[in-house]
C-alpha positions as CSV (number, residue, x, y, z in Angstrom):
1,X,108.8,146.5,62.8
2,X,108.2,142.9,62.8
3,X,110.0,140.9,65.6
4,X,112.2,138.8,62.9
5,X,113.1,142.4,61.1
6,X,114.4,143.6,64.2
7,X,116.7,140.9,64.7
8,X,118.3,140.7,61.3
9,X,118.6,144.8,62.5
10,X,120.3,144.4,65.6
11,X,122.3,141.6,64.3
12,X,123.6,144.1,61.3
13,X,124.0,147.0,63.4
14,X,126.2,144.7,66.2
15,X,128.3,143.5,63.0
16,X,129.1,146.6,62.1
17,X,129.8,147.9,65.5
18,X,132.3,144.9,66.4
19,X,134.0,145.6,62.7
20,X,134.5,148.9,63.7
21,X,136.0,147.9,67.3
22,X,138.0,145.5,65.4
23,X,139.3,148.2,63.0
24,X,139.9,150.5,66.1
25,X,141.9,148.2,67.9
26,X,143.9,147.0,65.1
27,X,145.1,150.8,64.4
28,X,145.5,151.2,68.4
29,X,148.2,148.3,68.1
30,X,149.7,149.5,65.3
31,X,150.3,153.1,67.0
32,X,151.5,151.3,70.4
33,X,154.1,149.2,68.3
34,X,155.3,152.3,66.4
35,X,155.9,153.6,70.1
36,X,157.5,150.8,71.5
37,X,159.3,150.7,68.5
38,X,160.9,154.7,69.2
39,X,161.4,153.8,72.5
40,X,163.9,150.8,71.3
41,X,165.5,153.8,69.4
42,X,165.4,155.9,72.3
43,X,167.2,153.6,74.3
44,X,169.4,152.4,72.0
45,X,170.8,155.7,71.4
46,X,171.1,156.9,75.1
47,X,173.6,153.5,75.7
48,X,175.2,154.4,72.5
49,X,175.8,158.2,74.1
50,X,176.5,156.4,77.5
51,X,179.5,153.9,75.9
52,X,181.0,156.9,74.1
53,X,181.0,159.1,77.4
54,X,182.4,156.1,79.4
55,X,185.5,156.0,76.7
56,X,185.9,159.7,76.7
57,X,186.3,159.8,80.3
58,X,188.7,157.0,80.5
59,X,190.4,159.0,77.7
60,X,190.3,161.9,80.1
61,X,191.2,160.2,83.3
62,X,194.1,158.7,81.8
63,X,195.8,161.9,79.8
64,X,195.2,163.5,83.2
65,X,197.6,161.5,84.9
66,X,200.4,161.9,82.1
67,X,203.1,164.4,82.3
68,X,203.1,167.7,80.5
69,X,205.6,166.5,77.8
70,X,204.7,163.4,77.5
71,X,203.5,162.2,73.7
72,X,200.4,160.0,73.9
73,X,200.6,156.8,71.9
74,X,199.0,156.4,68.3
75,X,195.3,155.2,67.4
76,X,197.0,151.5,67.1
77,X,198.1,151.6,70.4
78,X,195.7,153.3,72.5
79,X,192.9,150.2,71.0
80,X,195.4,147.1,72.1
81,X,195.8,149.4,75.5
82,X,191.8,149.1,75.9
83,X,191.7,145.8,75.1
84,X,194.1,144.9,77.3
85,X,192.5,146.7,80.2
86,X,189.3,145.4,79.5
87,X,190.6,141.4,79.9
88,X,192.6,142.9,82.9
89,X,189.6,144.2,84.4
90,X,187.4,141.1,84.0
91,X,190.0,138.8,84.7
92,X,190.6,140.4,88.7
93,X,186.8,140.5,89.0
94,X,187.1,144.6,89.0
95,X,189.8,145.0,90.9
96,X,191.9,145.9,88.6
97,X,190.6,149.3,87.3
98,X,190.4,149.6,83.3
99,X,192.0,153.2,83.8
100,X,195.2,151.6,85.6
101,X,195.2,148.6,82.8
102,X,195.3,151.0,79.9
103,X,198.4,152.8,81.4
104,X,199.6,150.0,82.5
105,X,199.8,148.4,78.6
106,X,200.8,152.0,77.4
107,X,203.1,151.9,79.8
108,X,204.6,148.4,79.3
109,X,204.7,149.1,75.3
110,X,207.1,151.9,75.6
111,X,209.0,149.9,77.3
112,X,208.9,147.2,75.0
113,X,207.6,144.6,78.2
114,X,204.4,142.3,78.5
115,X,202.0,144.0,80.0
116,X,200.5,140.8,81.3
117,X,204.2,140.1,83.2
118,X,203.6,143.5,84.7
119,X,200.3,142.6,85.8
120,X,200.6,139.4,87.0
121,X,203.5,140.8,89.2
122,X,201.2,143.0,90.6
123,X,198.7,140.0,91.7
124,X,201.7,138.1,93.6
125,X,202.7,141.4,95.4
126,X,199.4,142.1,96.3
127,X,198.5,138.9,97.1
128,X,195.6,139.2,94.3
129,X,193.8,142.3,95.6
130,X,195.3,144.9,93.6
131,X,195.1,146.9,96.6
132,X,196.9,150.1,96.3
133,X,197.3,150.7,99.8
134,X,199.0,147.5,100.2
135,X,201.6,147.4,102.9
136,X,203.8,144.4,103.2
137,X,205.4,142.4,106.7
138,X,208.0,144.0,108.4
139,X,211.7,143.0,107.2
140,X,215.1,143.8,108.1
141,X,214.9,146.6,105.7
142,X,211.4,147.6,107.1
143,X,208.2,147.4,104.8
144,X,207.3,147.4,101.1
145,X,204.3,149.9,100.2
146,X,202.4,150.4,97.1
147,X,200.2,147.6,94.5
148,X,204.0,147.0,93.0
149,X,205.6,147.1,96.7
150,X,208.6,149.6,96.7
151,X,210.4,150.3,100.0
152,X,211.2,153.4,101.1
153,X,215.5,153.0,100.6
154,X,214.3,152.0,96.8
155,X,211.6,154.3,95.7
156,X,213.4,157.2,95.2
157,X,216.7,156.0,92.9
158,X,213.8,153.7,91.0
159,X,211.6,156.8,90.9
160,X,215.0,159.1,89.6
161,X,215.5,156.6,86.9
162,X,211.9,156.9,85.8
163,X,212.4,160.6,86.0
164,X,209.4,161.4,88.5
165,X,210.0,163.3,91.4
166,X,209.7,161.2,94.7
167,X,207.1,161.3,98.2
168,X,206.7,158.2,100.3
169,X,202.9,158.9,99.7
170,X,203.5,158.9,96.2
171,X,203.7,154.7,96.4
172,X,200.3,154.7,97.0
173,X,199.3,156.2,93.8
174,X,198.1,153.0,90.9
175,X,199.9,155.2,88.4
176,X,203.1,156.1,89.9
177,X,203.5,152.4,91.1
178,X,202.6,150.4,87.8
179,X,205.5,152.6,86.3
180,X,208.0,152.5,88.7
181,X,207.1,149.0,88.3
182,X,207.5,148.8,85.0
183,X,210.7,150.7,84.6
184,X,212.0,148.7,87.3
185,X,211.5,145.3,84.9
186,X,212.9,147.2,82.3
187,X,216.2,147.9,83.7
188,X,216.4,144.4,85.6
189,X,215.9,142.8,81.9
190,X,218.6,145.0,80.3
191,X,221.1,143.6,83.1
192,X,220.2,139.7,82.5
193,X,218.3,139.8,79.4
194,X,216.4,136.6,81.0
195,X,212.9,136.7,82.5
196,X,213.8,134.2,85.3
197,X,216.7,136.6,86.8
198,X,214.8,139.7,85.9
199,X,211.5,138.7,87.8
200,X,213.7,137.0,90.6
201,X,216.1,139.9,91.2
202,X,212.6,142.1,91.4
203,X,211.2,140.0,94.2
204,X,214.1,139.5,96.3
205,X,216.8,142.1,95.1
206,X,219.8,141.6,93.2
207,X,221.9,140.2,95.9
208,X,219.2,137.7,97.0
209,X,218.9,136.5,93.6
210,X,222.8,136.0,92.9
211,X,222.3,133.7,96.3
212,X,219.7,132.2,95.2
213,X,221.4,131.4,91.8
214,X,224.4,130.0,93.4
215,X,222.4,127.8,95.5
216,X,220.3,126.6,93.1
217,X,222.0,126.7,89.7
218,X,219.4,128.8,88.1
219,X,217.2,131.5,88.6
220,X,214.0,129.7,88.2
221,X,212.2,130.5,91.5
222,X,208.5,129.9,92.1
223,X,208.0,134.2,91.8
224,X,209.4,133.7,88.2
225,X,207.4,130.9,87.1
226,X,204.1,131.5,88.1
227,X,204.4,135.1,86.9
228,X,205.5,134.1,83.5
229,X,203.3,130.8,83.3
230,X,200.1,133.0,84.3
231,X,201.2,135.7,81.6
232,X,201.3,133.6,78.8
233,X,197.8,132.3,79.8
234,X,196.7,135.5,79.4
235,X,198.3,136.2,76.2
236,X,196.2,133.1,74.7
237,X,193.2,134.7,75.9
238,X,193.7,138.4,74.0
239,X,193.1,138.3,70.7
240,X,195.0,141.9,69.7
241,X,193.6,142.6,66.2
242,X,195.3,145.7,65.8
């Protein structure tokens, strides 16, 4: 073969072997972006599976803690109740568990009270740690226990009108202490049917409020306001579509 006819023959064959390279690859990219593409899926799917257990368990976690008799809350309520415990839980940085916020709003409905009053009463008492095992100074009536800070001379009539049986350890229990909390508020209210004397009579008794009434003309103490004010700044940030 003459030296020009073997280049134009190498040249061909290299032509052909690059387009075939070229058609190889192309098809190799094709199948790697078909696979990328079902491991997307794949993914996609398992955090679908993963948000759905989550919710289940919540579900789970919370019915566990309710009594026998008690009659859960419809579809509407049980979404504004995860709502709310959602904002609850990012607004305390975590500390406030989404299991305790969703009772806490469940709670709170029934008893026809702002969750976000309940809440924010629970920050002040705890002195924003939402610490369960909270345990306040020493007074002349000895200490106050629990996230919602009960004392041991109180607990138990607050904890008969809730209808719960009563154990000193029991203040240390989220649950038991958002709604003693809450049906605490609830029966303050009915007495005054004003926020100010409800939250003030909470934080230093009814007899400390009446004082502090008399000696100051209304019941506007820092307690009340900053629980309210800090309440309603929560409401603006909940949007509750349903």
């Amino acid at each position: 073969m003459k030296k020009n006819q073997r280049i134009i023959f190498i040249a061909a064959a290299a032509f052909v072997l690059l387009g075939g390279t070229s058609i190889v690859l192309a098809f190799q990219n094709i199948q790697m972006q078909e696979q990328v593409e079902e491991i997307k899926a794949e993914k996609q799917k398992q955090k679908e599976q993963q948000i759905l257990e989550e919710e289940m368990a919540r579900m789970e976690t919370y019915i566990d803690t309710l009594p026998d008799d008690y009659e859960l809350a419809g579809y509407d309520s049980w979404q504004r109740a995860s709502i709310i415990a959602d904002h609850l839980y990012e607004d305390s940085d975590g500390r406030f568990k989404e299991e305790w916020g969703t009772f806490l709003a469940l709670e709170a409905e029934r008893k026809n009270i702002d969750p976000f009053l309940v809440y924010e009463l629970l920050r002040v008492e705890t002195g924003d740690t939402f610490d369960p095992e909270t345990v306040g100074p020493e007074t002349q009536y000895g200490h106050a226990y629990g996230m919602a800070q009960f004392m041991k001379n109180t607990g138990p009539w607050i904890a008969d009108m809730a209808d719960l049986p009563y154990e000193d350890d029991l203040l240390f229990d989220p649950f038991y202490s958002i709604q003693l909390s809450v049906v605490y508020l609830e029966f303050l209210y009915s007495q005054y049917e004003d926020w100010d004397y409800a939250l003030t009579a909470y934080h230093r008794g009814i007899y400390g409020m009446e004082a502090y009434v008399e000696e100051h003309g209304d019941a506007k103490s820092w307690y009340a306001v900053e629980i309210q004010e800090n309440a309603e700044e929560n409401q603006q940030l909940v949007t509750l579509d349903y």
